[in-house]
Structures are given as structure tokens and as C-alpha cells.
LUMTIVO-110889 format. One record per residue (C-alpha): residue in one letter; x, y, z. Coordinates in steps of 0.001 Angstrom, whole numbers, plus 500000, padded with zeros to 6 digits. Layout:
<rs>
aXYZ ...
</rs>
This chain:
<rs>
x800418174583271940 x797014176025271277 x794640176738273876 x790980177991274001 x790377181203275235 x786886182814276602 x788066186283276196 x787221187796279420 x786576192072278634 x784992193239275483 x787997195068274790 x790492192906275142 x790976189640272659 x793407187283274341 x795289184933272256 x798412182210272615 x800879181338270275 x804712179066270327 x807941180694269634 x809660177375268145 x808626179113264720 x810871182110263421 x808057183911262427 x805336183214265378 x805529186780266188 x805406188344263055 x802062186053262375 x800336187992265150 x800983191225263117 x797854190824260886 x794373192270260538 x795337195748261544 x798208195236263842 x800484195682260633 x804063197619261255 x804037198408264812 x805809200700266672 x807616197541269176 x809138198747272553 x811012195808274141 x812856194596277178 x816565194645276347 x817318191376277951 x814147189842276144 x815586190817273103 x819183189752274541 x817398186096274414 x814878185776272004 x816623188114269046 x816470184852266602 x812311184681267175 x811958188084267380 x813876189420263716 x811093189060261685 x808809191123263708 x811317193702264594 x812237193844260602 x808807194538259524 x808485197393262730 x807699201125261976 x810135201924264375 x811590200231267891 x812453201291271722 x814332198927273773 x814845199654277639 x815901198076280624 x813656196616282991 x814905198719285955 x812373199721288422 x814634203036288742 x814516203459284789 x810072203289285526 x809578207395285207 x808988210173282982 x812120210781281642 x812279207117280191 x808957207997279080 x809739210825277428 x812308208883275574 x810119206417274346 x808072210090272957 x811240211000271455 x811288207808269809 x808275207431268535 x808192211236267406 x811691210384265489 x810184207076263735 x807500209216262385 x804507206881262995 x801111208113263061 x797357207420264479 x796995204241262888 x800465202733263909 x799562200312266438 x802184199716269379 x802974196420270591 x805294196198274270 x806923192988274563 x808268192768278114 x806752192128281720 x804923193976283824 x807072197298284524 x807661197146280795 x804243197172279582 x803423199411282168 x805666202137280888 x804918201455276964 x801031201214277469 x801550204844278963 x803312206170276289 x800316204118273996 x798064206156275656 x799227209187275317 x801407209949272608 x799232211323269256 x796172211312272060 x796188207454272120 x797431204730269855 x796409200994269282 x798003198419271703 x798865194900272055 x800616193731274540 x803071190465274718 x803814189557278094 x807294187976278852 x806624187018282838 x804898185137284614 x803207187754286612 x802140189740283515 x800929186998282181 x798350186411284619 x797833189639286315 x799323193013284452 x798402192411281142 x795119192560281333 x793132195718282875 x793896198920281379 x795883200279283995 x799388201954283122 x801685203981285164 x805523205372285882 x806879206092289417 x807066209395290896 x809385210744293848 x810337207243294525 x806799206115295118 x805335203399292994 x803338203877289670 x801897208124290903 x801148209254287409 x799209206700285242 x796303206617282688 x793681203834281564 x794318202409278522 x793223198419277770 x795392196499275365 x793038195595272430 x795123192425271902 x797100190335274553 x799549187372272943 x800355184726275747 x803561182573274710 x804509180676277463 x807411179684275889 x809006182997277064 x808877181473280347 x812316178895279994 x814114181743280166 x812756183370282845 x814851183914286191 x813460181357289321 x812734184797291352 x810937186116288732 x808799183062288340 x808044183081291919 x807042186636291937 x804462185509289651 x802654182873292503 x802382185537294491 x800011187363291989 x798121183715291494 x797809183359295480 x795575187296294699 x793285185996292319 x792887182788294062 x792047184549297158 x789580187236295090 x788156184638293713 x788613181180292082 x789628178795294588 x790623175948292149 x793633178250291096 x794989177333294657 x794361173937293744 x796365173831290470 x798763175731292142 x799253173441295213 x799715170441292242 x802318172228290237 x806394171442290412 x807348175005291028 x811007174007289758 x809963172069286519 x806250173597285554 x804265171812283330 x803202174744280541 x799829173220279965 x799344173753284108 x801002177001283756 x798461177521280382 x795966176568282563 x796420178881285763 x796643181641283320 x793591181536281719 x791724180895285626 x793171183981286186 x792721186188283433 x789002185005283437 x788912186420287165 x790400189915286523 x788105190138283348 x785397189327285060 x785781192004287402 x787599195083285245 x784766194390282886 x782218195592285095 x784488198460286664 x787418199801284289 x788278202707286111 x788091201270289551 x785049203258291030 x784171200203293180 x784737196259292420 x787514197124291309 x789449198055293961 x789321194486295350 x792511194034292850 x793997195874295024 x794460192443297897 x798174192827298916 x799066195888297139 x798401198244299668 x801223197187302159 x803144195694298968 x803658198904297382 x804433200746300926 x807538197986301372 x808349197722297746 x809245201793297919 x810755201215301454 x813200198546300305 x814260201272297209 x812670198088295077 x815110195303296414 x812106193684297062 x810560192317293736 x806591193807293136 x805505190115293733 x807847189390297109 x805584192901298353 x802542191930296966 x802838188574298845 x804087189680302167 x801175192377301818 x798691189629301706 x799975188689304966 x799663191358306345 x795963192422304799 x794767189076305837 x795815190033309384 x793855193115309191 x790918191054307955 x791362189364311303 x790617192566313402 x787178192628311550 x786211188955311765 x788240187201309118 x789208183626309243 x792088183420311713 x793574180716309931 x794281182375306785 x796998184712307142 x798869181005308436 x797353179550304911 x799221182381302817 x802500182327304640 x802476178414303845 x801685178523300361 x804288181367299891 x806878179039302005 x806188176686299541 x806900178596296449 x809666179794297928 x808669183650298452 x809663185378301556 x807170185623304427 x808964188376306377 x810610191853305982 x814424191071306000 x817372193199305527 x816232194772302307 x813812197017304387 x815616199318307106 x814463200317310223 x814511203907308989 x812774202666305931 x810442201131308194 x809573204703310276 x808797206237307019 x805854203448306469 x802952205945307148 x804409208303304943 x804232205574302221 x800345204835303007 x799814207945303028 x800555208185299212 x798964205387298183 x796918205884295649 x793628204750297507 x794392207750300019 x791227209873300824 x790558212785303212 x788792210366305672 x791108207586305191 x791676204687303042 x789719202114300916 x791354198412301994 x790242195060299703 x790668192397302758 x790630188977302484 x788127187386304505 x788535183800303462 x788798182263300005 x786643183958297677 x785437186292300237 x787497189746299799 x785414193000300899 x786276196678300229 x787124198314303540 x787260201432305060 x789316202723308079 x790123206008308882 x793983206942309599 x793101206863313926 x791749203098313249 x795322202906310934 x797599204127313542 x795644201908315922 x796527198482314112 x798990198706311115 x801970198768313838 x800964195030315030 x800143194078311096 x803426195312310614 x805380193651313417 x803721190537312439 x806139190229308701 x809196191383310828 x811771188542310940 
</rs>
């Protein structure tokens, strides 16, 4: 299953390859990428150990974690140090994560910043890496119970798409992924709504899935190559994160990063409302994430003391400034805008954007 790829940053190449050969992975390991240091998702490995053998052989050393939003900090990262230190690798040992998007979040970080900075490809394993956290640069770990506080930039120079990883992922999983393909849609590329509206959610087609992928890598490209380190455009990436990360941290991360990020769209389109935004869309959102099966309100997973402590959530989100915060609103389709209210405008509306995802 090849597929064409117009690699969307300078930085970044993006390639695909099939795991029905034993040694698809180890292939990739060429031209540099020779011997990596591998750190990989235990249950990944739990499932894909016969593919996988060949690369993990030929490794300069290996970390395997759990893909526990609790296990997302510094002392996990400080492991993965330990390891690495321990396997004795050096400047030119590349590092290659294979796991999704908490995984390679973690791992890039330790990339980064381990011997100053080391070589990285990344190998997504979920659907919502695959078309959203693999590409970009950004890494992070979780601080104090608040989502990814302490992070660096650091883009993968090589990013393997095998969408065969995705018959084994879990149906929540997969849906947390639409909810990161209802962003970029949204940000802009309205025939990813399209595709999306087409596909069996239950029994994907992979050259669909292929498809969405690459619509949606060649958005996020598009825009991180112009802004890396989020000084303006940027920020638009941010659609549905703001709120998402608030009631991921609220629900102690029973809520999955893509059930947040698609109630926060929601919620953010609501806010677009209060500045002129196309009344009908925050409707449009909750139907499309009806229909993949997301949820559309805040259920028991978020308590009413959880909910109290909301502000104190914004508040250290990582878009906070002195005079406020820096909102990417959706507008209408393909029409996000970067903006501003100050925390008396905040306390003004968020408690009706709020009440509006009770159920």
C-alpha cells in the first residue's frame, strides 16, 4: 500500500510503509537512521512483537512504557534518560518512538534533550497521531496534574505512517482520532469533512483513512511551516484544545485527549457565536461527533467540584497572558481567527459555553 506524499515542512519527510512483511520496519532503518535508540508502547509491542523483532534486534538500546496519561511526567522521563544513559548511545544515535500521541510526546522530549538533542523519527500507532501529533515539533510531559506544562520544540526529521497499525487499534481510540480530523477540517480543508462524512466509521477503508491523513498532514504543514514555534498562525492549532485540555485535567484524564478536544470545539464554536460566528455550527460539530460516536456533553467523568475548579484550569493554559488569553475560534469552515479576550470578557461568557456541554 504505497501512497504519494507532498511532504508538507522542510524538516519533516513523511513516508508510508505495510507491516505484512517481517522486516517493513527494519527497512525504514537506512540512510542514517541505522541502530536506533527505539522507545515503544508496551501494548504495541504486546501486538506487533512478530513485525517489530527485526527492528528491535538491530536497536542500540530500547525503552518500553505504558501509555498512561498518569505515567506522562518527568520521572518517566527521567527513566527513559536513565535508559538511554545505560545503553550508551551517542550524538549520532538516532531515536525512533513507536507509539501514539502521549508516547511520542514523551520520547520526542527526551529526543530533544538528552546529549542536547538527538535525531528523531517518529512511527505513529493511532489514529490521532497519525494525522495530528506527529507532525509539528511540539513535545511535552504533564505537570501538577495539568496537561503537557514543560515541553520543548523538536520536529521529527522522519515520520513512517503504517496504517496497518490501525486493526488493532481500540474503537475509542479510533474515534478520538475524528475528533482531531473534525480540527483540521474546520482550520482548514473542508473536503476532509467530506471524506469523513463518506467513511464506515466501524469498517474504514485504509485507502480513505490513507487519504484523510495525508489532507491533514498537508494542513498542519502548511501552517507549522510558516510558524514552528507558534508566535502567531500557529496558534490556530490550538481549535478545541483550550476547553479540551481544561476538561481533560478535570476528568483526572477519564476523558480521552480527543473526547476533550471534541467537546472543546463545541464549546469554542459557541464562543465564536458571541463574536459573529455562524450559529449553525456548533449544531454541525455536535452532529458529526454524534455520528462518530464521540460524546457531545460533560458526563459523569467530570465532577461538579471538578467543574468549580475550571478557571483554575484556564488559567494554566498554556496560552495564559497577563491581559488574558489568545482563543483560535471557529468562525465557519475554513474560517478560524486568533482571538483575544481578557479574563472580565472570560468570566462574562465561559459559564454559558460551559453549561451548554453539560448533560
Amino acid at each position: 500500500m504505497n501512497f504519494k506524499w507532498n511532504n508538507p515542512t522542510p524538516v519533516t519527510a513523511i513516508n508510508t510503509c505495510s507491516l505484512k512483511e517481517q522486516s517493513a520496519l527494519l527497512d525504514e532503518f537506512q540512510d542514517g537512521w541505522e541502530h536506533p535508540f527505539l522507545i515503544i508502547d508496551s501494548e504495541v509491542r504486546r501486538l506487533w512483537d512478530r513485525q517489530m523483532q527485526p527492528a528491535i534486534l538491530s536497536a542500540s538500546g530500547l525503552y518500553v512504557m505504558e501509555a498512561r496519561e498518569v505515567l506522562k511526567n518527568t520521572f518517566t522521563l527521567s527513566r527513559i534518560w536513565d535508559s538511554m544513559s545505560a545503553a550508551e548511545i551517542h550524538r549520532d544515535t538516532p531515536v525512533t518512538v513507536i507509539g501514539g500521541g502521549l508516547v511520542c510526546d514523551i520520547g520526542a522530549m527526551a529526543a530533544s534533550t538528552y546529549l542536547r538533542g538527538l535525531r528523531l523519527m517518529l512511527v505513529p500507532t493511532t489514529l490521532l497521531c497519525m494525522v495530528d501529533a506527529c507532525l509539528g515539533g511540539k513535545t511535552g510531559v504533564n505537570l501538577a496534574g495539568v496537561k503537557n506544562q514543560v515541553g520543548t520544540y523538536n520536529p521529527a526529521g522522519n515520520i513512517l505512517i503504517a496504517p496497518d497499525f490501525l486493526d488493532t487499534l481500540p474503537e475509542r481510540e479510533f474515534k478520538s482520532g475524528i475528533a482531531e480530523i473534525i480540527k483540521t477540517a474546520l482550520i482548514g480543508d473542508r473536503s476532509i469533512k467530506e471524506l469523513l462524512e463518506r467513511m464506515d466509521i466501524k469498517n474504514p477503508d485504509k485507502n480513505s483513512i490513507l487519504e484523510i491523513i495525508r489532507k491533514c498532514l498537508e494542513v498542519k504543514g502548511g501552517i507549522v511551516a510558516e510558524d514552528l514555534r507558534e508566535n502567531g498562525k500557529r496558534m490556530l492549532l490550538n481549535l478545541g484544545h483550550t476547553i479540551g485540555h481544561a476538561l481533560e485535567s478535570a476528568s483526572e484524564f477519564q476523558l480521552s485527549h480527543g473526547e476533550a478536544v471534541g467537546l472543546g470545539l463545541i464549546g469554542e464554536a459557541a464562543l465564536a457565536v458571541s463574536r459573529g460566528g455562524n450559529r449553525d455550527l456548533p449544531g454541525e460539530i455536535e452532529h458529526m461527533l454524534k455520528q462518530a460516536g464521540l460524546p457531545t456533553g460533560i458526563n459523569e467523568m467530570v465532577s461538579v467540584e471538578k467543574l468549580s475548579q475550571l478557571s483554575q484550569l484556564f488559567n494554566k493554559d498554556k496560552k495564559t497572558r497577563r491581559d488574558g488569553r489568545i482563543w483560535a475560534l471557529p468562525f465557519d469552515w475554513c474560517d478560524c481567527r486568533l482571538t483575544h479576550f481578557t479574563p472580565d470578557q472570560e468570566e462574562t461568557l465561559l459559564p454559558g459555553i460551559m453549561s451548554l456541554l453539560k448533560v
